[in-house]
Structure formats: structure tokens, C-alpha cells
C-alpha positions in Angstrom: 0.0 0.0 0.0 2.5 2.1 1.0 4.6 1.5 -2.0 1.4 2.7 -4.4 1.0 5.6 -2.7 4.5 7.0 -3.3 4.2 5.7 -6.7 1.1 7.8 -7.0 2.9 11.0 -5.5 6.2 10.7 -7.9 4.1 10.5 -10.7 1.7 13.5 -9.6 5.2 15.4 -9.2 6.5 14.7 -12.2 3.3 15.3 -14.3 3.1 18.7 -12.0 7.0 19.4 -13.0 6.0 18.8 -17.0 2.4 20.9 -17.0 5.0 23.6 -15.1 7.7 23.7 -17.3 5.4 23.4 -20.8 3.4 26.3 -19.2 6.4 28.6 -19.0 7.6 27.5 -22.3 4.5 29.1 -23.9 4.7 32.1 -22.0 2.9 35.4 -23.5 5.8 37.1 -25.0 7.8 33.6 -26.2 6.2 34.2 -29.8 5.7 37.6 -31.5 5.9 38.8 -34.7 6.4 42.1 -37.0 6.0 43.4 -40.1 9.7 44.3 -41.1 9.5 47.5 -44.2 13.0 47.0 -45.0 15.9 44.4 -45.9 17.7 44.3 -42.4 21.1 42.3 -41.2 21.5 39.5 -38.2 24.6 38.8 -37.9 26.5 38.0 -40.6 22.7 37.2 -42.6 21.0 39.6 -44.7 16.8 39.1 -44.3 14.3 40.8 -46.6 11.7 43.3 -46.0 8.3 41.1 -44.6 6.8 39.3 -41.9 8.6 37.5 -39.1 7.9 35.5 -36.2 10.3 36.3 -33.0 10.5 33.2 -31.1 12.6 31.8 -28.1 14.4 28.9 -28.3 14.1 26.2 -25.4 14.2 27.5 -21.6 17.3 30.2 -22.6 15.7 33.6 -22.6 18.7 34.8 -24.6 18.7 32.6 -27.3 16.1 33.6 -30.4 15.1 32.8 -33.7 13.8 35.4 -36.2 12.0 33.7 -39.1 10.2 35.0 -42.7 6.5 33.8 -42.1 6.2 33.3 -45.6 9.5 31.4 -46.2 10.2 29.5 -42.6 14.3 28.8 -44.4 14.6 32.1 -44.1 15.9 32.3 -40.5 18.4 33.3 -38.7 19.0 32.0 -34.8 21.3 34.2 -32.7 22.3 34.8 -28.8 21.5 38.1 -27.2 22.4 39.1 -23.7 20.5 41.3 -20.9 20.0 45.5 -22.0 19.9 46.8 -17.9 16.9 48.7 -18.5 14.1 50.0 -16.1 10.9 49.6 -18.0 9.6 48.2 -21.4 6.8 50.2 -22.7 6.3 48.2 -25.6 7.6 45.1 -27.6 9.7 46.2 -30.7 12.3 45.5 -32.6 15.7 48.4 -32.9 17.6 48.3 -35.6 20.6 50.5 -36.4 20.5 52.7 -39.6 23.1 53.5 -42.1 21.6 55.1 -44.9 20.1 52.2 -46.1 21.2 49.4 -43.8 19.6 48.3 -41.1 21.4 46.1 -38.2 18.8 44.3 -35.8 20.5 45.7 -32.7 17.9 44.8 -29.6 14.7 43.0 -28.9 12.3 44.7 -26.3 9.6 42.0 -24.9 7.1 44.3 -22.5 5.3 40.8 -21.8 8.7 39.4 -20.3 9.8 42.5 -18.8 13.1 43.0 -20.8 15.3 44.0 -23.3 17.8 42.0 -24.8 20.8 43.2 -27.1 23.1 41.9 -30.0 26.2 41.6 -30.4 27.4 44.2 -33.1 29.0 42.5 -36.4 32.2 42.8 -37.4 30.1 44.6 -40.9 27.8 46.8 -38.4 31.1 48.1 -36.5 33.2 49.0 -39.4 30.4 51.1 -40.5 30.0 52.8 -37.0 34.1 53.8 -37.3 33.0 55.3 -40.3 30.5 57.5 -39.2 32.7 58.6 -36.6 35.2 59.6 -38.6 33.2 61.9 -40.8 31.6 63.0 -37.3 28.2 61.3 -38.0 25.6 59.3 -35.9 24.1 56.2 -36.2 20.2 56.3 -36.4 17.9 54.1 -34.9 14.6 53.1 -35.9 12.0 50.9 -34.1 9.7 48.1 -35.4 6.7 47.1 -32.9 6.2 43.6 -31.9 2.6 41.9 -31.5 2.5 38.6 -29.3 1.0 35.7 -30.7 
């Protein structure tokens, strides 16, 4: 008796483990997408102008994948890391501008409560040192996000 009774309990907790961790998995603010007006840059990747789906990838709230609705092999997955920020008004997508290249540069989630930023590419940084030299600016421009 006593043995069916801890049987029962083990498998309660691990049922109540699974129903936990699949609940956080699908977490408002896991899955959101955009409408993207321009060609942009991940990476090394270059991504046309459309619709994309912003995902997370496992438990790792760092890890993403940003992939064309229309095409799903057109995806890029990439590591962020934490942007110490106070609040999140809204879910977006920043890219960095020169003239007419865009960089995805950060990922705001107002769902999870954070921001998370890239890692600048070797391309996105020689194009920053030239902007400095002629004593120019980067500009930013932000793309909202809508949970799915």
C-alpha cells in the first residue's frame, strides 16, 4: 500500500513538473511577430523586407530565432544578452541605420519585462568607425512587436 501511494505522489510530481515547465515555455511574450518594411542584417545574414515570427528557443531567454512567415528557411538564430533597463513600454524590434542598412540591434519584450541586445557585427562596426570619422551618428529606428 504504502509502496502505491509513493508511486502515486512521484508521478503527480513529475506530471506537475511537466504541466509547469510546458506552461512557461509558452509564456505570453515567447512568440511575437512584426512586419519588417525593409531588408535588415542579423549577424553576418542579410533578411528581406516582410513578416517575421520572434520566437525563443528552449528554456534560454537569450537565445532567439527570427524567421520570414512566408518562407520558414529564411531564419536566422542568434544569442542576445541582458539591456539593464528599467521599464519596457512596448515590444519592438531596434535596428541601427546606415543610410540604407539596417542592423537588428535589440529586442524589447514588455510581456517578459526585458530588453535584450546583440552583439554588433564585425560589418555593423566597421560602419560605425566610419560614421565617426566623418563625425556622424548612427540612427535608430524601431519596429513594434505583437505577441502571438
Amino acid at each position: 500500500m504504502r509502496e502505491k501511494i509513493l508511486i502515486a505522489v512521484v508521478a503527480l510530481s513529475i506530471l506537475t513538473v511537466g504541466a509547469i515547465a510546458t506552461a512557461s515555455a509558452q509564456m505570453a511574450g515567447t512568440r511575437m511577430s512584426a512586419q519588417i518594411p525593409f531588408d535588415f542584417i542579423v549577424g553576418e545574414r542579410t533578411l528581406r523586407a516582410g513578416t517575421y515570427e520572434l520566437k525563443r528557443l528552449g528554456n534560454d531567454p537569450y537565445l532567439l530565432l527570427i524567421q520570414d512567415v512566408d518562407d520558414p528557411r529564411d531564419a536566422v538564430i542568434f544569442n542576445t544578452r541582458l539591456d539593464d533597463r528599467d521599464s519596457i513600454r512596448q515590444s519592438a524590434l531596434v535596428f541601427h541605420r546606415y543610410g540604407d542598412t539596417y542592423f537588428l540591434a535589440e529586442v524589447m519584450s514588455q510581456y517578459e519585462g526585458i530588453a535584450r541586445e546583440l552583439q554588433p557585427s564585425e560589418q555593423e562596426r566597421g560602419m560605425e568607425r566610419d560614421l565617426a570619422s566623418n563625425n556622424k551618428v548612427r540612427q535608430s529606428q524601431s519596429v513594434p512587436l505583437a505577441a502571438n
